[in-house]
N, CA and C atoms as a LAMMPS dump frame, in Angstrom:
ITEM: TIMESTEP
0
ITEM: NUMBER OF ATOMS
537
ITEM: BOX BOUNDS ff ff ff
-5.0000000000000000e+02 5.0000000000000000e+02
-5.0000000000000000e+02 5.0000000000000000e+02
-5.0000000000000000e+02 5.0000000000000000e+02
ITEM: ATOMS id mol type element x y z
1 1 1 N 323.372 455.095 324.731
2 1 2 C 324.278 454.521 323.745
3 1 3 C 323.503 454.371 322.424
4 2 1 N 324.318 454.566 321.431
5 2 2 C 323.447 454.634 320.034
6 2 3 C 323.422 452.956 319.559
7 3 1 N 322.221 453.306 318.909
8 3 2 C 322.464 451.304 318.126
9 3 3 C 323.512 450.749 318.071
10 4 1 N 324.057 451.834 317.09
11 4 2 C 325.491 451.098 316.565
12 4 3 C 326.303 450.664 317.72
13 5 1 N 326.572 451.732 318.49
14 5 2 C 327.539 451.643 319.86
15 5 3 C 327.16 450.39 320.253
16 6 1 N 325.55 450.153 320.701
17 6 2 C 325.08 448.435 321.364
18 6 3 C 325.859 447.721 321.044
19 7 1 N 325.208 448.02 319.58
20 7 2 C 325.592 446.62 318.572
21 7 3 C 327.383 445.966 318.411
22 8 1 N 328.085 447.306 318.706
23 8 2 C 329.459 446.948 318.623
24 8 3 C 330.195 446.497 319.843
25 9 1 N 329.199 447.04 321.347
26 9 2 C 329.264 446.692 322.737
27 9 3 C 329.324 444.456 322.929
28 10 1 N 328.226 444.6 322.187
29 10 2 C 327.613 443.396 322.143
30 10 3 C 328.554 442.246 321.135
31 11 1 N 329.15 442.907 320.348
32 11 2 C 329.916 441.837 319.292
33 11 3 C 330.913 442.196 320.064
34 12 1 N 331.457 442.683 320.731
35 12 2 C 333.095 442.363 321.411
36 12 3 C 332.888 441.221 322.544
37 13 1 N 331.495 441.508 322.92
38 13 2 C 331.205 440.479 324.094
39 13 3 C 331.345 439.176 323.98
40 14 1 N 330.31 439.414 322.697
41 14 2 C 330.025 437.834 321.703
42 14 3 C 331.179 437.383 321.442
43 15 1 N 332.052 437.865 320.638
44 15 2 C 333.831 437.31 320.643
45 15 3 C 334.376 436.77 321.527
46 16 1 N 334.163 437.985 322.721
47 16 2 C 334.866 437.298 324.029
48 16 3 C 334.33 435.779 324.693
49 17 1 N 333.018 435.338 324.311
50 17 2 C 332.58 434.095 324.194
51 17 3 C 331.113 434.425 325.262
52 18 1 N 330.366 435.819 325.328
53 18 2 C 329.263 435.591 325.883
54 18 3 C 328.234 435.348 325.4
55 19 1 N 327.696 434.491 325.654
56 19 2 C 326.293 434.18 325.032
57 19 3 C 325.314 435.111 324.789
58 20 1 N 324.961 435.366 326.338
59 20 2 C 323.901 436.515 326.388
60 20 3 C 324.226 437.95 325.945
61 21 1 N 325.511 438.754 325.61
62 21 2 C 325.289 439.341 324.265
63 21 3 C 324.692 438.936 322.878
64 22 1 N 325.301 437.274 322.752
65 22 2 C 325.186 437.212 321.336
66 22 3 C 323.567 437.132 321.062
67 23 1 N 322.999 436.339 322.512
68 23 2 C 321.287 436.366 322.623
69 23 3 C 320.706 437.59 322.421
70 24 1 N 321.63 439.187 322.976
71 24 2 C 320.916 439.819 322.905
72 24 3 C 320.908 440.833 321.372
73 25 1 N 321.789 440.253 320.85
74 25 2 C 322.401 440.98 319.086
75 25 3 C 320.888 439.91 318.34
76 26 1 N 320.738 439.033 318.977
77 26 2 C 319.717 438.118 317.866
78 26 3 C 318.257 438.284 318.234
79 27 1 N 318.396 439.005 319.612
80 27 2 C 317.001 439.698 320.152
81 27 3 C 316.677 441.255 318.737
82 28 1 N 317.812 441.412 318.847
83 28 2 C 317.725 442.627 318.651
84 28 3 C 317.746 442.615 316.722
85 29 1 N 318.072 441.93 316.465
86 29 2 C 318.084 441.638 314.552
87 29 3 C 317.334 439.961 314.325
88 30 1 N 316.608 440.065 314.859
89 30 2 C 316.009 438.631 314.34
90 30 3 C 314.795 438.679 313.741
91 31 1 N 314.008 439.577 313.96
92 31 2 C 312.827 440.455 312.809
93 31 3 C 313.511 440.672 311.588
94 32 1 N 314.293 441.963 311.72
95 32 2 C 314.345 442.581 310.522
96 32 3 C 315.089 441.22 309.312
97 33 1 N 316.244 440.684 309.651
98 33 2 C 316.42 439.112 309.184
99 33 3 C 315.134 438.212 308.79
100 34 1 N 314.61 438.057 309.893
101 34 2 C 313.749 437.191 309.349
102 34 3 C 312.34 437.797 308.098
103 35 1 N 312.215 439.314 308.194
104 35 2 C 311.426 440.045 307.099
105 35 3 C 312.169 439.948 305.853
106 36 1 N 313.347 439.965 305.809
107 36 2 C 314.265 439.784 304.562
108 36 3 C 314.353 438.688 304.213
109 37 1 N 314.051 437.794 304.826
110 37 2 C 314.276 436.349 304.019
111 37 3 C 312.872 436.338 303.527
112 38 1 N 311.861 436.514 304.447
113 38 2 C 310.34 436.259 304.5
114 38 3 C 310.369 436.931 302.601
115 39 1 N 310.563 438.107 302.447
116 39 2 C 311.029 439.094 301.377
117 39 3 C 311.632 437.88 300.233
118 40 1 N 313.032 437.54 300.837
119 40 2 C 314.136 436.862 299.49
120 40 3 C 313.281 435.722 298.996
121 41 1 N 312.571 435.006 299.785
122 41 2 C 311.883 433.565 299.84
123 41 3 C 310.813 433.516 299.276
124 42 1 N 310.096 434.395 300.166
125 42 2 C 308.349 434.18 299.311
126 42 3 C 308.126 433.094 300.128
127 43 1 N 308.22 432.127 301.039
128 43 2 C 308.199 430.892 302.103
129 43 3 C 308.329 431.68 303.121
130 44 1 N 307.411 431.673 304.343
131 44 2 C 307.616 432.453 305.81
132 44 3 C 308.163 430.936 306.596
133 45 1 N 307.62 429.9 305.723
134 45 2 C 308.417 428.674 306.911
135 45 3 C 310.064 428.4 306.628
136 46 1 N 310.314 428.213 305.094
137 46 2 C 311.613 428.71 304.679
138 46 3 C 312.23 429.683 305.387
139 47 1 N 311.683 430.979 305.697
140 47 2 C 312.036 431.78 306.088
141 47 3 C 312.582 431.441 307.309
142 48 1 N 311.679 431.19 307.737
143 48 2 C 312.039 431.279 309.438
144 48 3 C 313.372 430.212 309.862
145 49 1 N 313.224 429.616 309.229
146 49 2 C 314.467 427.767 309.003
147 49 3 C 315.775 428.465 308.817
148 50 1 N 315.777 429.06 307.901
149 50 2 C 316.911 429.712 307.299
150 50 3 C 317.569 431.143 308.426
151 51 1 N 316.43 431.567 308.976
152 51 2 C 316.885 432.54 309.917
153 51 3 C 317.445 432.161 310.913
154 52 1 N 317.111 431.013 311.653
155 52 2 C 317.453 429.899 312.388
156 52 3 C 318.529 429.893 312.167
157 53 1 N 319.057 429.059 310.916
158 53 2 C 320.362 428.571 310.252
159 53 3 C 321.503 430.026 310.666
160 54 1 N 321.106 431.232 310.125
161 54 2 C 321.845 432.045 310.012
162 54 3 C 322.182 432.258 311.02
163 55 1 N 321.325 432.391 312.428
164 55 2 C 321.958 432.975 313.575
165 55 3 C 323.205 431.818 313.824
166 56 1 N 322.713 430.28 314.413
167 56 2 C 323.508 429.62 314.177
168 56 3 C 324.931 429.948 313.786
169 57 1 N 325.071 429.81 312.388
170 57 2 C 326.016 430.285 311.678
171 57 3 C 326.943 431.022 312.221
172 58 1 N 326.52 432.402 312.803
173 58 2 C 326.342 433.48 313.321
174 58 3 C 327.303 433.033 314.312
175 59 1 N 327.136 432.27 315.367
176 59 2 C 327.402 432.269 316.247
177 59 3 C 328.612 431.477 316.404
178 60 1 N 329.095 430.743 315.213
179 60 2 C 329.949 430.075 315.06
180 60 3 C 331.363 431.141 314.168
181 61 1 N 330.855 431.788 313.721
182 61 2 C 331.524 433.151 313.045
183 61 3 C 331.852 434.088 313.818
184 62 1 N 331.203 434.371 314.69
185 62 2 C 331.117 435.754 315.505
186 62 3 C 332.697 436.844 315.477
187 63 1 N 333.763 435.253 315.318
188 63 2 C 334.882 435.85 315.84
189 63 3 C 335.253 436.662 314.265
190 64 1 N 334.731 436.527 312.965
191 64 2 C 335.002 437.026 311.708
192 64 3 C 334.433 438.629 311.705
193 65 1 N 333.577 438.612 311.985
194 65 2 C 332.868 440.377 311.863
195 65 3 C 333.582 441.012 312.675
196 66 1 N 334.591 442.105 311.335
197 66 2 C 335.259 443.117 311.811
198 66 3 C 334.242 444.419 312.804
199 67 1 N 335.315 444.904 313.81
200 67 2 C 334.924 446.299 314.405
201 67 3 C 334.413 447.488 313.396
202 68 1 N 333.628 447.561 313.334
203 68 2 C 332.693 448.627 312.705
204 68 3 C 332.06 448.355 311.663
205 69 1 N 331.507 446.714 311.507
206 69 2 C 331.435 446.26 309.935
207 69 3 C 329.483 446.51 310.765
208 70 1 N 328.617 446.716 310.012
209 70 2 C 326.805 446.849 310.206
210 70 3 C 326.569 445.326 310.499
211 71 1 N 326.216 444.542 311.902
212 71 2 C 325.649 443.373 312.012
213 71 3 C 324.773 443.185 311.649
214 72 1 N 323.562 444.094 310.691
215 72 2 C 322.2 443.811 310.569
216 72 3 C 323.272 443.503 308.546
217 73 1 N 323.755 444.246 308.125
218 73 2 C 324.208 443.579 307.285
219 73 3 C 325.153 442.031 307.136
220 74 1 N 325.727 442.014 308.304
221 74 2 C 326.219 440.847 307.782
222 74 3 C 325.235 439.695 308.07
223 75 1 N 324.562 439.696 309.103
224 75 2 C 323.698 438.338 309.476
225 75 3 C 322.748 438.814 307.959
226 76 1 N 322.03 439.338 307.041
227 76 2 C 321.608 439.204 306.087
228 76 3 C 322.128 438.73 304.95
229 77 1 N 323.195 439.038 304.914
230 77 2 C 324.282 438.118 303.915
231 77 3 C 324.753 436.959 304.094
232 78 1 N 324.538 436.586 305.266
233 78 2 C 324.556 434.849 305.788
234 78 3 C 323.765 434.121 305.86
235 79 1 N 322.426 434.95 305.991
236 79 2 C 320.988 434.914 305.533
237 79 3 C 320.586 434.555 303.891
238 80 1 N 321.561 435.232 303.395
239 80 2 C 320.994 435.59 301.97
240 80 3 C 322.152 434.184 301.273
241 81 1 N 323.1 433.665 301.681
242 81 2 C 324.063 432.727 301.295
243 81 3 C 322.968 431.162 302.006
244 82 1 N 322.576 431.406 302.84
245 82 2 C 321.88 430.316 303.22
246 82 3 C 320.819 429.675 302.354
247 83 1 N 319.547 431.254 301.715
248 83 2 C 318.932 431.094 300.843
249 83 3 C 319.406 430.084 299.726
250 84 1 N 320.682 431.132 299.332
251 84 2 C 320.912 430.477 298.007
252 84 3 C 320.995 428.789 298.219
253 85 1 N 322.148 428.631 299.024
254 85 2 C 321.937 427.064 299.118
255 85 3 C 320.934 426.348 299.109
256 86 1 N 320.049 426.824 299.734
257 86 2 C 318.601 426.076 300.101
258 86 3 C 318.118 425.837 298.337
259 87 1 N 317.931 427.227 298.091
260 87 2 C 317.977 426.519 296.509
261 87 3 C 318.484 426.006 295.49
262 88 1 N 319.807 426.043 295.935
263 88 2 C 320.961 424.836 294.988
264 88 3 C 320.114 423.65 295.197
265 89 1 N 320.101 423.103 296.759
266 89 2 C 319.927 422.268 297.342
267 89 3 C 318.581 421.551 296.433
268 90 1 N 317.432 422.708 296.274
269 90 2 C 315.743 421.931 296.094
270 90 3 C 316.273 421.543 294.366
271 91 1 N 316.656 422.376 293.483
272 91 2 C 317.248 422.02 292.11
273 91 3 C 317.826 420.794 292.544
274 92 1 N 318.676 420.751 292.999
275 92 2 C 319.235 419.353 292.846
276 92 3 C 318.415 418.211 293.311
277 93 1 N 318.062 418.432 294.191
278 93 2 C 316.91 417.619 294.762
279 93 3 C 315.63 417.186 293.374
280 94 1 N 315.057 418.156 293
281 94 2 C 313.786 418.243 291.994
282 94 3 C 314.97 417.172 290.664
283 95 1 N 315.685 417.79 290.272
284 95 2 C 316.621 416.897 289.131
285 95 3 C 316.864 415.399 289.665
286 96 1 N 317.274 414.799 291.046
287 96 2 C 317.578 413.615 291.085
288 96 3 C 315.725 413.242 291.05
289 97 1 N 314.817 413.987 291.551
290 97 2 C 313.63 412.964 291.506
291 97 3 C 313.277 412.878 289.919
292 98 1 N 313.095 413.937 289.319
293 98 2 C 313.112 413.479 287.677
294 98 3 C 313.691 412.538 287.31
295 99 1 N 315.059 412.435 287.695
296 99 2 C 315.941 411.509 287.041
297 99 3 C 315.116 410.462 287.356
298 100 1 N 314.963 409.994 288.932
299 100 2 C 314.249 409.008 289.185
300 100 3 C 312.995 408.52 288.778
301 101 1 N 312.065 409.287 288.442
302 101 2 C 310.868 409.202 287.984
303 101 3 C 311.436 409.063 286.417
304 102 1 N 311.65 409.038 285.525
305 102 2 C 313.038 408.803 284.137
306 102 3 C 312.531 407.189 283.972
307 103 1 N 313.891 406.75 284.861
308 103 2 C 314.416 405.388 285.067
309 103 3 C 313.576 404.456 285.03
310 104 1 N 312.541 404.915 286.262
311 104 2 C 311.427 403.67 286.975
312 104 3 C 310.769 403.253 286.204
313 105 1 N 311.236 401.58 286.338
314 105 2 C 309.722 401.006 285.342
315 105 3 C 308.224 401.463 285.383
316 106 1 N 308.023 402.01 284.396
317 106 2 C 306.113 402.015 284.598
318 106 3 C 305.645 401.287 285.46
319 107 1 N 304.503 402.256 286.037
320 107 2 C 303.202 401.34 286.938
321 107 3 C 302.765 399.93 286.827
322 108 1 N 303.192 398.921 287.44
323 108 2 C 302.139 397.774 287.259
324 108 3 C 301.166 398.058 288.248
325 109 1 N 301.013 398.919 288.492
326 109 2 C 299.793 399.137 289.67
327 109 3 C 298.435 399.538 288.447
328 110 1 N 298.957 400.432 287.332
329 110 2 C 297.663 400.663 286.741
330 110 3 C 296.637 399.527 286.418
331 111 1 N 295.782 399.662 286.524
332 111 2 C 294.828 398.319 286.459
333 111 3 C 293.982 398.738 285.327
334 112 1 N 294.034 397.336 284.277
335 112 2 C 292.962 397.196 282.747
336 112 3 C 291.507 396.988 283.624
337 113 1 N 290.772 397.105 282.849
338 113 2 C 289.498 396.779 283.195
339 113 3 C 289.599 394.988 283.763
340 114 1 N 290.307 394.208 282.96
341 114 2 C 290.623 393.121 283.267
342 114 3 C 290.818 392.541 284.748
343 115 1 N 292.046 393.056 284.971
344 115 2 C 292.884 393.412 286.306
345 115 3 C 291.958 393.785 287.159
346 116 1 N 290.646 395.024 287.038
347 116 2 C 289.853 395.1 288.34
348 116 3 C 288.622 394.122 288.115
349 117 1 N 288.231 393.97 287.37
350 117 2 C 287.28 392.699 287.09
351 117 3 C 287.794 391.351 287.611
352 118 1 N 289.036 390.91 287.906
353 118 2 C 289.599 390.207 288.513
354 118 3 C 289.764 390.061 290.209
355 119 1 N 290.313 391.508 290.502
356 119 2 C 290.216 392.075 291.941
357 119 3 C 288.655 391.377 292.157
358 120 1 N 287.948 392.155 291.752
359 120 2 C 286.46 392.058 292.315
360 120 3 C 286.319 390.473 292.334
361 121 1 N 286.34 389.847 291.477
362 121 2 C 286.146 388.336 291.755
363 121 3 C 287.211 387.739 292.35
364 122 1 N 288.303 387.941 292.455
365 122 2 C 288.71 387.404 293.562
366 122 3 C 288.755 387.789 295.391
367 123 1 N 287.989 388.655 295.448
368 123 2 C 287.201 389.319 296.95
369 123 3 C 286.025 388.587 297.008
370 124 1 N 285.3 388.461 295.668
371 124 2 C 283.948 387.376 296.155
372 124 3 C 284.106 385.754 296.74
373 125 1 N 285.554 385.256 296.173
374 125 2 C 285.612 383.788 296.411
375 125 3 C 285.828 383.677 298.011
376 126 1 N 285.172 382.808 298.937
377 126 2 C 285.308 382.352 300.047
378 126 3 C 286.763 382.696 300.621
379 127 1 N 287.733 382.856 301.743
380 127 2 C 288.797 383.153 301.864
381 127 3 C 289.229 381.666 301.956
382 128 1 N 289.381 380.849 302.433
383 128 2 C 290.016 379.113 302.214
384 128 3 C 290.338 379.465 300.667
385 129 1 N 289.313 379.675 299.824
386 129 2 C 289.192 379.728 298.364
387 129 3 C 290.446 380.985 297.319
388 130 1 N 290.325 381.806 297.837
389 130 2 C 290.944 382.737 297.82
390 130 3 C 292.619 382.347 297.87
391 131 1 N 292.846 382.098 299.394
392 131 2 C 294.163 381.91 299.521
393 131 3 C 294.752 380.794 298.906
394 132 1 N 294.069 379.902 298.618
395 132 2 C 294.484 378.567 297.742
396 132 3 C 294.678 378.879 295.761
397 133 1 N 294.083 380.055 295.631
398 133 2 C 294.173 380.11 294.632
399 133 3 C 295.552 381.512 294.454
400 134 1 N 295.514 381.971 295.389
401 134 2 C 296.56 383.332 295.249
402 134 3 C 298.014 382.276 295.453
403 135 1 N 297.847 381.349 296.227
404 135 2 C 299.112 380.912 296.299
405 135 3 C 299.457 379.665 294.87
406 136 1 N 298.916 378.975 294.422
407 136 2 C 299.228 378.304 293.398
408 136 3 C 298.707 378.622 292.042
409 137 1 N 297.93 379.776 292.146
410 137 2 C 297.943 380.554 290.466
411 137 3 C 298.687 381.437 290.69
412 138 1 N 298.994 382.258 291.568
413 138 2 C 299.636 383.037 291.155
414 138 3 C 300.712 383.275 291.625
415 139 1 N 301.099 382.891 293.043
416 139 2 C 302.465 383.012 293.879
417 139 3 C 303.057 381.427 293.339
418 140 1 N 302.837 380.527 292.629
419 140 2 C 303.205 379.455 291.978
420 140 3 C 303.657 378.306 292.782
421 141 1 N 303.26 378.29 293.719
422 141 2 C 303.387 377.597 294.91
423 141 3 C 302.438 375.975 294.471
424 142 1 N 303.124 374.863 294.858
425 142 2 C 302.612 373.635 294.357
426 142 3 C 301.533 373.354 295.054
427 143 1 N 300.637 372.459 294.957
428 143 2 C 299.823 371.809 295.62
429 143 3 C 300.071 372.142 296.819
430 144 1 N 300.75 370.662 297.016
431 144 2 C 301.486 370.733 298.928
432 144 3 C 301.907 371.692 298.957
433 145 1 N 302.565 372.424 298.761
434 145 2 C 303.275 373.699 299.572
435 145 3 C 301.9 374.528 299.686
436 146 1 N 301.5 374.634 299.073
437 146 2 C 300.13 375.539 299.804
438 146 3 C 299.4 375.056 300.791
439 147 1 N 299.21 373.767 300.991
440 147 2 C 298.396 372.958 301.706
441 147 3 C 299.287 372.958 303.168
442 148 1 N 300.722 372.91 302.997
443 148 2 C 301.496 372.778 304.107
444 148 3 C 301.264 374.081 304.5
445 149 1 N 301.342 375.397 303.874
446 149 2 C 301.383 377.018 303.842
447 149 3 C 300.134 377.243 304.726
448 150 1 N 298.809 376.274 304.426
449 150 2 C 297.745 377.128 304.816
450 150 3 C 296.907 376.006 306.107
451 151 1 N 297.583 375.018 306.034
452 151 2 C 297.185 373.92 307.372
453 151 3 C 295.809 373.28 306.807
454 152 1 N 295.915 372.565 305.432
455 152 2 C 294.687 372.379 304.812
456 152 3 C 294.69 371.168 304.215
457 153 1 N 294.007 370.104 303.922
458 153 2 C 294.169 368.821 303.492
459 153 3 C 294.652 368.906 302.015
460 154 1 N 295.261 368.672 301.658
461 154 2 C 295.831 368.26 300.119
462 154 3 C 294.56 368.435 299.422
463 155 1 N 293.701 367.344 299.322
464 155 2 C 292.557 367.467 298.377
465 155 3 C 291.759 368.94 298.696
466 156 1 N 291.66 369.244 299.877
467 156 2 C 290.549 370.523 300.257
468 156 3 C 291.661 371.552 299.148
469 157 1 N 292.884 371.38 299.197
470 157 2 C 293.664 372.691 298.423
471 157 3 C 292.98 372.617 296.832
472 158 1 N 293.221 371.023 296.587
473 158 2 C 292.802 370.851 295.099
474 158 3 C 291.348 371.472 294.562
475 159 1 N 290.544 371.304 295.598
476 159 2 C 289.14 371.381 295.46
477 159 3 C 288.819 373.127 294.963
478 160 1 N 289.801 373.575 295.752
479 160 2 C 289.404 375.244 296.202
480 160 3 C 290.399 375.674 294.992
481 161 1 N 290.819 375.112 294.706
482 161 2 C 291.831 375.876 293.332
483 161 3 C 290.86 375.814 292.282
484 162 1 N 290.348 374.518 291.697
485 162 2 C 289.923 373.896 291.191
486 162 3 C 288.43 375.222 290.765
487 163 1 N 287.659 375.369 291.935
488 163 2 C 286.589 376.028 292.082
489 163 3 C 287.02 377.413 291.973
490 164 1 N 287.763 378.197 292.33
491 164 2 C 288.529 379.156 292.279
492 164 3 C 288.272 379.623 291.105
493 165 1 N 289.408 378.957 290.388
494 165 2 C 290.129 378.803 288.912
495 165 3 C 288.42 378.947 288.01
496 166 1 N 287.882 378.069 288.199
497 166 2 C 286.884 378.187 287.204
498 166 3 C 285.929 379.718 287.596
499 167 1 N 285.562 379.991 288.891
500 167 2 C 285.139 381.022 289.059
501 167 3 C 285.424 381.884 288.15
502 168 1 N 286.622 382.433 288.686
503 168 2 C 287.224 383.561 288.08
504 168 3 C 287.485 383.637 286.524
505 169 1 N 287.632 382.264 285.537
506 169 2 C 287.462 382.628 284.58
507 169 3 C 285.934 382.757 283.948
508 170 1 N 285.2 382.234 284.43
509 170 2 C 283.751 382.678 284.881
510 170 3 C 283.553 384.135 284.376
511 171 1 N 284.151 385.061 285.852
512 171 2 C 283.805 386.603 285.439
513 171 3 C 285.237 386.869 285.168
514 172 1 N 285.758 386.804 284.526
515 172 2 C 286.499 386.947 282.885
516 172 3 C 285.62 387.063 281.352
517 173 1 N 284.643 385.99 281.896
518 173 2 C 284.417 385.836 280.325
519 173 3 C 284.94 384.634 279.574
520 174 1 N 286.142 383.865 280.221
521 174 2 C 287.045 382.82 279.782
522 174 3 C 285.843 381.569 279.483
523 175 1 N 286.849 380.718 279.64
524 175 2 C 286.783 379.266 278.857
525 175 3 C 287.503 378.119 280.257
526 176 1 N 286.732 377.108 280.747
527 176 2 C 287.663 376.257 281.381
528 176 3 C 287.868 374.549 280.744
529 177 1 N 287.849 375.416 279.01
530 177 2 C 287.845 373.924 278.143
531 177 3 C 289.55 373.576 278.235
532 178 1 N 290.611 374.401 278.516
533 178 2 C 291.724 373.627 278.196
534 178 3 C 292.719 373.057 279.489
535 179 1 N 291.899 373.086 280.347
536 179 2 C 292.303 372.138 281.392
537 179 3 C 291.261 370.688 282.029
């Protein structure tokens, strides 16, 4: 039997609802498909995704491909419609992240010399010391509520802020004349 003959043996089968024709039409065109995308793409992992997709497709269609129409052409054109989407798809995709990257407030992550000169001295202070000062300099948390927060005597909170606070403006460079 000639190719073609297979190939047209095999799509009446596939219609009729057999699998293992349609397994054996995708045995039989799933290279040359997948070299043409490998080809349309320039991506062999694209490629291969999309070849995937197409048989799929394929198999959900089967009953559309007329008697005598070339199956190595049409699964490439379902192939080649898949492509395209894929790249509607990344454009649109690449445009909403611009957009997004647009919008977003700037980095507060970038750090002044300040900001890591800070980091660093606040890694040197004792951790009691540390957490007493992250929570009422800067998470604004009162006295007691830190003291309740961290299971610590009221005065021990005062003490460690207190020492903290001056540290750090210490290696700042600061001043602890206006408190």
């Amino acid at each position: 039997m000639s190719p073609k003959g297979l190939d047209a043996a095999l799509v009446e089968a596939a219609q009729a609802g057999s699998t293992s024709a349609f397994a054996r039409l995708v045995e039989r065109h799933q290279q040359p498909v997948r070299a043409f995308l490998r080809r349309a793409c320039g991506d062999w992992a694209l490629a291969d995704d999309l070849a995937q997709e197409t048989f799929l497709a394929a198999w959900s269609r089967i009953g559309a491909l007329k008697s005598g129409d070339s199956v190595r052409a049409w699964l490439c054109g379902i192939g080649y419609r898949k492509h395209l989407t894929a790249i509607r798809s990344a454009g649109r995709e690449r445009a909403r992240a611009q957009a997004w990257e647009a919008e977003k407030p700037p980095p507060s992550g970038a750090m002044s010399d300040e900001r890591l000169t800070l980091e660093a001295a606040m890694s040197e202070l004792p951790l009691d010391q540390r957490a007493c000062v992250a929570l009422c300099l800067a998470a604004d948390f009162s006295h007691a509520e830190a003291a309740e927060a961290l299971g610590l005597p009221l005065g021990t909170v005062k003490s460690h802020v207190t020492r903290g606070r001056a540290r750090l403006l210490q290696a700042l460079g600061g001043s602890d004349d206006g408190c």
